[in-house]
Jmol script that loads the backbone (N, CA, C; Angstrom):
load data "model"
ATOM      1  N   UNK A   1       6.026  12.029   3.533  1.00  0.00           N
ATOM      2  CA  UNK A   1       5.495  11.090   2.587  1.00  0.00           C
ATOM      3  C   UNK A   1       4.431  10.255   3.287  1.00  0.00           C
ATOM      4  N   UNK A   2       3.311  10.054   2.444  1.00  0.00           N
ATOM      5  CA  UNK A   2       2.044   9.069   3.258  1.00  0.00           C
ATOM      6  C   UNK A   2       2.290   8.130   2.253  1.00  0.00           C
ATOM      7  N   UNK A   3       2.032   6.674   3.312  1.00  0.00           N
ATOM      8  CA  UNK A   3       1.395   5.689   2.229  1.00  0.00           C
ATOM      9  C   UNK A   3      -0.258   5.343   2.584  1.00  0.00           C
ATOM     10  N   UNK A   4      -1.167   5.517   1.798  1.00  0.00           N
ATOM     11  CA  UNK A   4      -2.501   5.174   2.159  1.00  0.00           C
ATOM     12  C   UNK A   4      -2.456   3.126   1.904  1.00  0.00           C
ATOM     13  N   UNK A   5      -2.978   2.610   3.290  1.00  0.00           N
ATOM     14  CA  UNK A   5      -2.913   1.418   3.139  1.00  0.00           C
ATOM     15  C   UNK A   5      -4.488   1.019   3.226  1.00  0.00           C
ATOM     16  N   UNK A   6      -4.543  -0.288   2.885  1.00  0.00           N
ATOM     17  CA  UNK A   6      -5.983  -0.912   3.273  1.00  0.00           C
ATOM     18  C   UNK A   6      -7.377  -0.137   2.554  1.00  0.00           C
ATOM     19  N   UNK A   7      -6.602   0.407   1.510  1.00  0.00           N
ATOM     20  CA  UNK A   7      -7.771   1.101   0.555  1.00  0.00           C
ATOM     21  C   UNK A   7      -8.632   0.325  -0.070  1.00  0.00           C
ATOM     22  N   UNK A   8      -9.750   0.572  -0.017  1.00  0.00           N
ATOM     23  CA  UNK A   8     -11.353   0.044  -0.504  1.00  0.00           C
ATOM     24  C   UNK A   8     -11.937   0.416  -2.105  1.00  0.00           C
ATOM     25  N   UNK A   9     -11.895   1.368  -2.153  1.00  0.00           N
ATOM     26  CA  UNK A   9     -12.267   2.337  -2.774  1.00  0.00           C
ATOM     27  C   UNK A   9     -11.711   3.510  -3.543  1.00  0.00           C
ATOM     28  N   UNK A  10     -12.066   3.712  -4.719  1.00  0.00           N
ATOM     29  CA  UNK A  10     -11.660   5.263  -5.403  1.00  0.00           C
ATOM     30  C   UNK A  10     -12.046   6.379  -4.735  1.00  0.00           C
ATOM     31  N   UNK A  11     -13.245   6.198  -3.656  1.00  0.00           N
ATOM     32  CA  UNK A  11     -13.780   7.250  -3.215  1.00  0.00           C
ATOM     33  C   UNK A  11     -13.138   7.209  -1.560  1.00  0.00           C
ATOM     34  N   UNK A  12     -12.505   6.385  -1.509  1.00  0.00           N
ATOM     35  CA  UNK A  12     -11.521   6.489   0.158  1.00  0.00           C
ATOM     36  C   UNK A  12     -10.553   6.986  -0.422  1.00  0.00           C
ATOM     37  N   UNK A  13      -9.254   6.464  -1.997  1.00  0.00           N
ATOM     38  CA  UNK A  13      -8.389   6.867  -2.065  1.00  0.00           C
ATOM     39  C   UNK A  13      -8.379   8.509  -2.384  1.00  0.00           C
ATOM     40  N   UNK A  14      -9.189   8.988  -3.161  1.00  0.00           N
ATOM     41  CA  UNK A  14      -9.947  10.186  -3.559  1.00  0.00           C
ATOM     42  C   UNK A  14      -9.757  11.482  -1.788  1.00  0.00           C
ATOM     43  N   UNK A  15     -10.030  10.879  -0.707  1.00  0.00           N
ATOM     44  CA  UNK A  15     -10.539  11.386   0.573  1.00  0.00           C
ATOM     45  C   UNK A  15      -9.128  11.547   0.959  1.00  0.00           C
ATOM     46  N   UNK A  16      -8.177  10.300   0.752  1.00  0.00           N
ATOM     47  CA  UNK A  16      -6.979  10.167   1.592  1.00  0.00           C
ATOM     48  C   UNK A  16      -6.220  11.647   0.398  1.00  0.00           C
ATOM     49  N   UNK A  17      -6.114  11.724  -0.885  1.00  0.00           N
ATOM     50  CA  UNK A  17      -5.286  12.424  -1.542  1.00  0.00           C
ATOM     51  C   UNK A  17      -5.548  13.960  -1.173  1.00  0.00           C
ATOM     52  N   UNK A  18      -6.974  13.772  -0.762  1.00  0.00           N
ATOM     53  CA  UNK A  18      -7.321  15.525  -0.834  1.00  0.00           C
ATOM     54  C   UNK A  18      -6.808  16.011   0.950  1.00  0.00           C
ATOM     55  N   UNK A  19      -6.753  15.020   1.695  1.00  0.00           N
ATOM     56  CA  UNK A  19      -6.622  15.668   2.950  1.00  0.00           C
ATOM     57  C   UNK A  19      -4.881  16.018   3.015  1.00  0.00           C
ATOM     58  N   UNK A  20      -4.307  14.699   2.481  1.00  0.00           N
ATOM     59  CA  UNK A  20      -2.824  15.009   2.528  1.00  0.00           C
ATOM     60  C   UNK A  20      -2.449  15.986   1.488  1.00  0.00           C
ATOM     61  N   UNK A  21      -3.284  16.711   0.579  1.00  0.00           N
ATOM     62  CA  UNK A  21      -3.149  17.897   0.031  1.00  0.00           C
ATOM     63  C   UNK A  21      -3.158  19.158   0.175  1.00  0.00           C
ATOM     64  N   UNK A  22      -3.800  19.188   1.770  1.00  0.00           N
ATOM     65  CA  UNK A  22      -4.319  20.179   2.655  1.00  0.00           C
ATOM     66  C   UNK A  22      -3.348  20.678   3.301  1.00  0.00           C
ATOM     67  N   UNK A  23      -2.479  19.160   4.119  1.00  0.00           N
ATOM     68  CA  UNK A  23      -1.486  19.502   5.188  1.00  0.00           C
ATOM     69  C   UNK A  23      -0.340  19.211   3.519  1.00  0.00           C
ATOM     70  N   UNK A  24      -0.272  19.396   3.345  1.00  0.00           N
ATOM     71  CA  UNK A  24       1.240  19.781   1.809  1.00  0.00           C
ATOM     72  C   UNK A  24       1.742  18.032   1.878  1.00  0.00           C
ATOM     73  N   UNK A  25       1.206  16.639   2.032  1.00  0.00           N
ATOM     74  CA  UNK A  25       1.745  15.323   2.541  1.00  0.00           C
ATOM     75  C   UNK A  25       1.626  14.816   0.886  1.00  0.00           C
ATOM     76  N   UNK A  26       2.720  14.360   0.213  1.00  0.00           N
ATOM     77  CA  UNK A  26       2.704  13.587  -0.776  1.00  0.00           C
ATOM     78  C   UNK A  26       2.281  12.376  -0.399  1.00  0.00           C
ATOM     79  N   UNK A  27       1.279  11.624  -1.410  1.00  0.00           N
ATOM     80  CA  UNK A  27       1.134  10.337  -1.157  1.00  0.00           C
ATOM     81  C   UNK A  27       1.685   9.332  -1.972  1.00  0.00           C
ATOM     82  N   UNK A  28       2.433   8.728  -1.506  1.00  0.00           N
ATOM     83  CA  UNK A  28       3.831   7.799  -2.189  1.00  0.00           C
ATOM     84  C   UNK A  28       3.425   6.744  -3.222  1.00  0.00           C
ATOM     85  N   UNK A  29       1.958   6.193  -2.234  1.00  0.00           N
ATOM     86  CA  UNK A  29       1.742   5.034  -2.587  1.00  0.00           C
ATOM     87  C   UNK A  29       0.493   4.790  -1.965  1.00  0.00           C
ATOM     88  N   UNK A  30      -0.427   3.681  -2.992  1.00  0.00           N
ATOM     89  CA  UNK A  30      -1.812   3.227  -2.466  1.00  0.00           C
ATOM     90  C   UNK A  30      -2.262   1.909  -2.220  1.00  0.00           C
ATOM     91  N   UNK A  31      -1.833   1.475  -0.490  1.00  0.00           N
ATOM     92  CA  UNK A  31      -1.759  -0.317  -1.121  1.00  0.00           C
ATOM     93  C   UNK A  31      -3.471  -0.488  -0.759  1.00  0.00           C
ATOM     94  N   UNK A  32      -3.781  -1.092  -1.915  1.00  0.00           N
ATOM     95  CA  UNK A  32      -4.980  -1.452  -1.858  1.00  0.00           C
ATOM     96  C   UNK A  32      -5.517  -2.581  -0.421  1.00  0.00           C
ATOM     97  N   UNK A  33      -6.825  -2.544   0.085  1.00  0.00           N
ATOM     98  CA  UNK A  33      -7.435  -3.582   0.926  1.00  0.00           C
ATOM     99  C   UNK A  33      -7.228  -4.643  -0.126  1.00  0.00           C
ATOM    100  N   UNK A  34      -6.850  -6.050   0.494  1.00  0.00           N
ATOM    101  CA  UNK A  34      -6.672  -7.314   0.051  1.00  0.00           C
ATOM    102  C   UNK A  34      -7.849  -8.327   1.294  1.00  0.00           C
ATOM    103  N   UNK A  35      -8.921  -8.679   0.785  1.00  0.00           N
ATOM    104  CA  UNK A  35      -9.291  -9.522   2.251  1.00  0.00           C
ATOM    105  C   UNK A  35      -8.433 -10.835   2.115  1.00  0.00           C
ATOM    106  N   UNK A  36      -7.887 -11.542   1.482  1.00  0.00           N
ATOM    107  CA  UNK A  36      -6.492 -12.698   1.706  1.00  0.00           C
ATOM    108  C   UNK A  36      -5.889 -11.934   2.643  1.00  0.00           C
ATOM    109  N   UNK A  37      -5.050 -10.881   2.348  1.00  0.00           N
ATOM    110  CA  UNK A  37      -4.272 -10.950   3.419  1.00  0.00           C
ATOM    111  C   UNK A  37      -4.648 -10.628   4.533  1.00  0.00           C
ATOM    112  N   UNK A  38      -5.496 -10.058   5.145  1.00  0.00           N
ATOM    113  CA  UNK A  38      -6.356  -9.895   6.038  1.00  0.00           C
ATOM    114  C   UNK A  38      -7.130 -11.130   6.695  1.00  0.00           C
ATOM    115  N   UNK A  39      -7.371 -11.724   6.061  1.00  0.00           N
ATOM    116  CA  UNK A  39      -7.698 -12.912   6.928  1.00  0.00           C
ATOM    117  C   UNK A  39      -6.715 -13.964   7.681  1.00  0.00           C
ATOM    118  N   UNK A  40      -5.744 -14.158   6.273  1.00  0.00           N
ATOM    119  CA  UNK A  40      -4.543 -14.544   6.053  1.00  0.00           C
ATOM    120  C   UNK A  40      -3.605 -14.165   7.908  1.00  0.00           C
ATOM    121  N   UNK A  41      -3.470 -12.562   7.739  1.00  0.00           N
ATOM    122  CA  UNK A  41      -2.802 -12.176   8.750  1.00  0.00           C
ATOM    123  C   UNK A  41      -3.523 -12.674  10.103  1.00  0.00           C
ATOM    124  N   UNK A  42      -5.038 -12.403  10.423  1.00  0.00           N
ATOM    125  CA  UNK A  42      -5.675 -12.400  11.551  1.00  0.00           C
ATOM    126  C   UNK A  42      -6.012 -13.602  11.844  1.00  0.00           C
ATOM    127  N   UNK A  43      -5.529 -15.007  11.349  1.00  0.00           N
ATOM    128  CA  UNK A  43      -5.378 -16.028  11.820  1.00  0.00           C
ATOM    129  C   UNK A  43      -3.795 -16.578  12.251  1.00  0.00           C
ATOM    130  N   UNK A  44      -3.293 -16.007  11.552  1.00  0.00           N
ATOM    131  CA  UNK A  44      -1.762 -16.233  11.734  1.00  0.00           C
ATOM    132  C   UNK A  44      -1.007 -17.375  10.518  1.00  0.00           C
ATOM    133  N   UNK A  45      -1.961 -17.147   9.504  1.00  0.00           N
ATOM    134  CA  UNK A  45      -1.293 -17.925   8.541  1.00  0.00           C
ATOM    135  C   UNK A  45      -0.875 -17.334   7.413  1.00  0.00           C
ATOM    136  N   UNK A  46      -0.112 -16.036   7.754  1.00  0.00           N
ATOM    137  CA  UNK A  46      -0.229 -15.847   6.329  1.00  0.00           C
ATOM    138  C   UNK A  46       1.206 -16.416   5.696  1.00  0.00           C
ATOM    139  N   UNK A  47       1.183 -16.815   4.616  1.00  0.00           N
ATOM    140  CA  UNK A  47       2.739 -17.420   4.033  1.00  0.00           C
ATOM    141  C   UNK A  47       2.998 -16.479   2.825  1.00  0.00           C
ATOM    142  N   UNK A  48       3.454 -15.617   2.529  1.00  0.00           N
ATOM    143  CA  UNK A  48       3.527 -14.061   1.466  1.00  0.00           C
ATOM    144  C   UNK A  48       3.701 -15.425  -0.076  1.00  0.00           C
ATOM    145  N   UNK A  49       4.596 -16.640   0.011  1.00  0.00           N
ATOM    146  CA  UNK A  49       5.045 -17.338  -0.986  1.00  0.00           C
ATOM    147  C   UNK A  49       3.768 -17.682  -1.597  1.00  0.00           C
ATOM    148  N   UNK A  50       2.897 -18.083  -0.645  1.00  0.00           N
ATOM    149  CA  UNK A  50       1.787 -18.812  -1.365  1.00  0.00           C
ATOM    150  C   UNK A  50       0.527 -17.916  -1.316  1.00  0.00           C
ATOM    151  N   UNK A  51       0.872 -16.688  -1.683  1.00  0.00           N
ATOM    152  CA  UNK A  51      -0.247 -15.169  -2.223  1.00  0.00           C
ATOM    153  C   UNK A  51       0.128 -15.175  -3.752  1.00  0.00           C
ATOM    154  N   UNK A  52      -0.643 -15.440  -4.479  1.00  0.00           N
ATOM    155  CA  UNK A  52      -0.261 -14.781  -6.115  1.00  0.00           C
ATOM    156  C   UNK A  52      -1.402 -13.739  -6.316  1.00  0.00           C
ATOM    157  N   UNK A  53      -1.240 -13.342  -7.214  1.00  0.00           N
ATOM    158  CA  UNK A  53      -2.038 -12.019  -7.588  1.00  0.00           C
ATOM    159  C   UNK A  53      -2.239 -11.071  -6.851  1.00  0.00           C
ATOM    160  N   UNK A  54      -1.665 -10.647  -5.510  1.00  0.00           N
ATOM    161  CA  UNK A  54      -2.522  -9.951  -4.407  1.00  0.00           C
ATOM    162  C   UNK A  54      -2.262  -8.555  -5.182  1.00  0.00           C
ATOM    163  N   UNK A  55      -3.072  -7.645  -5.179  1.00  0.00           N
ATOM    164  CA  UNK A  55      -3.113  -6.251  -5.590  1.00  0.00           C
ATOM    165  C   UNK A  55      -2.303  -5.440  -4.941  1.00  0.00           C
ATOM    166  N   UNK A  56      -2.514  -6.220  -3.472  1.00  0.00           N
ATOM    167  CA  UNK A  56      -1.391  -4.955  -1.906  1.00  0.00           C
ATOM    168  C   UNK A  56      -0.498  -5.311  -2.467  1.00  0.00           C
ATOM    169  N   UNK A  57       0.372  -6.895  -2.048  1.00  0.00           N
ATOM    170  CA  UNK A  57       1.461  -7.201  -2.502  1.00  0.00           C
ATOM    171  C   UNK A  57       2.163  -6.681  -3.657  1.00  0.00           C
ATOM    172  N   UNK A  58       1.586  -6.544  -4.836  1.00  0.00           N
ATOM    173  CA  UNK A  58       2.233  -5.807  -5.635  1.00  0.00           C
ATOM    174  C   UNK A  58       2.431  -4.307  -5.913  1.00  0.00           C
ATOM    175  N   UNK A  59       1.859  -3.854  -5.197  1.00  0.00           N
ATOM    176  CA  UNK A  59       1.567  -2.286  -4.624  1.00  0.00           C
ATOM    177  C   UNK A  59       2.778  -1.876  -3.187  1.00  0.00           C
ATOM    178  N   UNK A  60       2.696  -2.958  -2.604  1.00  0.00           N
ATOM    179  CA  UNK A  60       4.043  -3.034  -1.786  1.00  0.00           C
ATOM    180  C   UNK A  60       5.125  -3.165  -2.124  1.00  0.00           C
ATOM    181  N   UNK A  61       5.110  -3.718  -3.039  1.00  0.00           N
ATOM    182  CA  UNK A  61       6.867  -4.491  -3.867  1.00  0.00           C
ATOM    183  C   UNK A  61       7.090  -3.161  -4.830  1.00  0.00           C
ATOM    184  N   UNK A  62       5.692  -2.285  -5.126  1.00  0.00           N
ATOM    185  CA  UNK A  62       5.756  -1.172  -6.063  1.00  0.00           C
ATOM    186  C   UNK A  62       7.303  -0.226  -4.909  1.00  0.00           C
ATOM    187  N   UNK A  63       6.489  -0.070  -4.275  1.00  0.00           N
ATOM    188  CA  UNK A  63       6.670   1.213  -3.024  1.00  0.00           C
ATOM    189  C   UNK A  63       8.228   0.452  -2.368  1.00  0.00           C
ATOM    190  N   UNK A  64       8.475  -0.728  -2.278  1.00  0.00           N
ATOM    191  CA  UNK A  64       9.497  -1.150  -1.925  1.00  0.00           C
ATOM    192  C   UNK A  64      10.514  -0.449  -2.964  1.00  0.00           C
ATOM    193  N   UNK A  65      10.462  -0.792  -3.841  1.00  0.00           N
ATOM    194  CA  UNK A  65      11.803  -0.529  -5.284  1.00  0.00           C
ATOM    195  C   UNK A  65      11.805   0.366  -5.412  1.00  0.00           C
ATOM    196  N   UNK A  66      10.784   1.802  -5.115  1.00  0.00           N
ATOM    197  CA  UNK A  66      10.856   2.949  -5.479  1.00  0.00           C
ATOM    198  C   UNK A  66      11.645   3.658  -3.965  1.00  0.00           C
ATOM    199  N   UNK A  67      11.222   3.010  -2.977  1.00  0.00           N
ATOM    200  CA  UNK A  67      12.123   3.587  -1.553  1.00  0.00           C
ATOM    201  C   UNK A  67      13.806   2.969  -2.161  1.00  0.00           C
ATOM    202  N   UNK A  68      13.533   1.582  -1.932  1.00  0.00           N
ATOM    203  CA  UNK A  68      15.651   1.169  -2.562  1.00  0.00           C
ATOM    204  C   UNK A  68      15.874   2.033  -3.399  1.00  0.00           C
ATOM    205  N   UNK A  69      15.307   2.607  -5.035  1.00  0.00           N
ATOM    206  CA  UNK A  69      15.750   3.032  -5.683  1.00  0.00           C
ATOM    207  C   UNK A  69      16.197   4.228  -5.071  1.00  0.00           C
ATOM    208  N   UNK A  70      15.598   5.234  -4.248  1.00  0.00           N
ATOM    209  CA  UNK A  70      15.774   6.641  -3.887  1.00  0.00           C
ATOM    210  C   UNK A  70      16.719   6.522  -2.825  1.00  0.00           C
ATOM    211  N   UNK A  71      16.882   5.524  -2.105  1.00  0.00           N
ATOM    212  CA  UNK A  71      18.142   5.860  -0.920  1.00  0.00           C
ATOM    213  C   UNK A  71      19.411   5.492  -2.131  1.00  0.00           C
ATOM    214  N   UNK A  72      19.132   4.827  -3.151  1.00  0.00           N
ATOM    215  CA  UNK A  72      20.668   4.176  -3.830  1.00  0.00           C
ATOM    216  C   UNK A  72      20.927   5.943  -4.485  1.00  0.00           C
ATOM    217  N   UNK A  73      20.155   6.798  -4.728  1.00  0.00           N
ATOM    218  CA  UNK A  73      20.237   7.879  -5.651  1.00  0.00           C
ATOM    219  C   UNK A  73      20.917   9.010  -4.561  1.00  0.00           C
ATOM    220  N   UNK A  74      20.866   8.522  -3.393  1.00  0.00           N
ATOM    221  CA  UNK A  74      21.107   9.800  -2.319  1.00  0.00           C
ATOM    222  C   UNK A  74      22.311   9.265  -1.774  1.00  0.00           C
TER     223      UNK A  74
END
end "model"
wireframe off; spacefill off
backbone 0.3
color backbone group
């Protein structure tokens, strides 16, 4: 399973799907580039409580519930 992180673009996510299509790699999940959290992280402030809207974040919390859900199923 891949997760493509720090995605920009339709035309990066587009690049990441076709290569892990090559080697047989499902891609799970696409957390989008956020520059908040990126800046956020590379100063050392990031506080996840006080992020609303982030696109990753909710793309993470996606990919979170869908991993819990699949170990609760196994």
């Amino acid at each position: 399973m891949a997760v493509a992180n720090k995605v920009k673009s339709d035309e990066d996510e587009n690049a990441i799907r076709e290569f892990c299509s090559h080697i047989d790699l499902p891609v799970e999940a696409v957390i989008p580039y956020d520059p908040v959290l990126f800046f956020a992280d590379q100063k050392g402030t990031l506080k996840l409580e006080e992020v609303t809207n982030s696109p990753a974040l909710k793309a993470i919390e996606e990919l979170a519930n869908q991993l819990t859900a699949s170990a609760k199923v196994e």
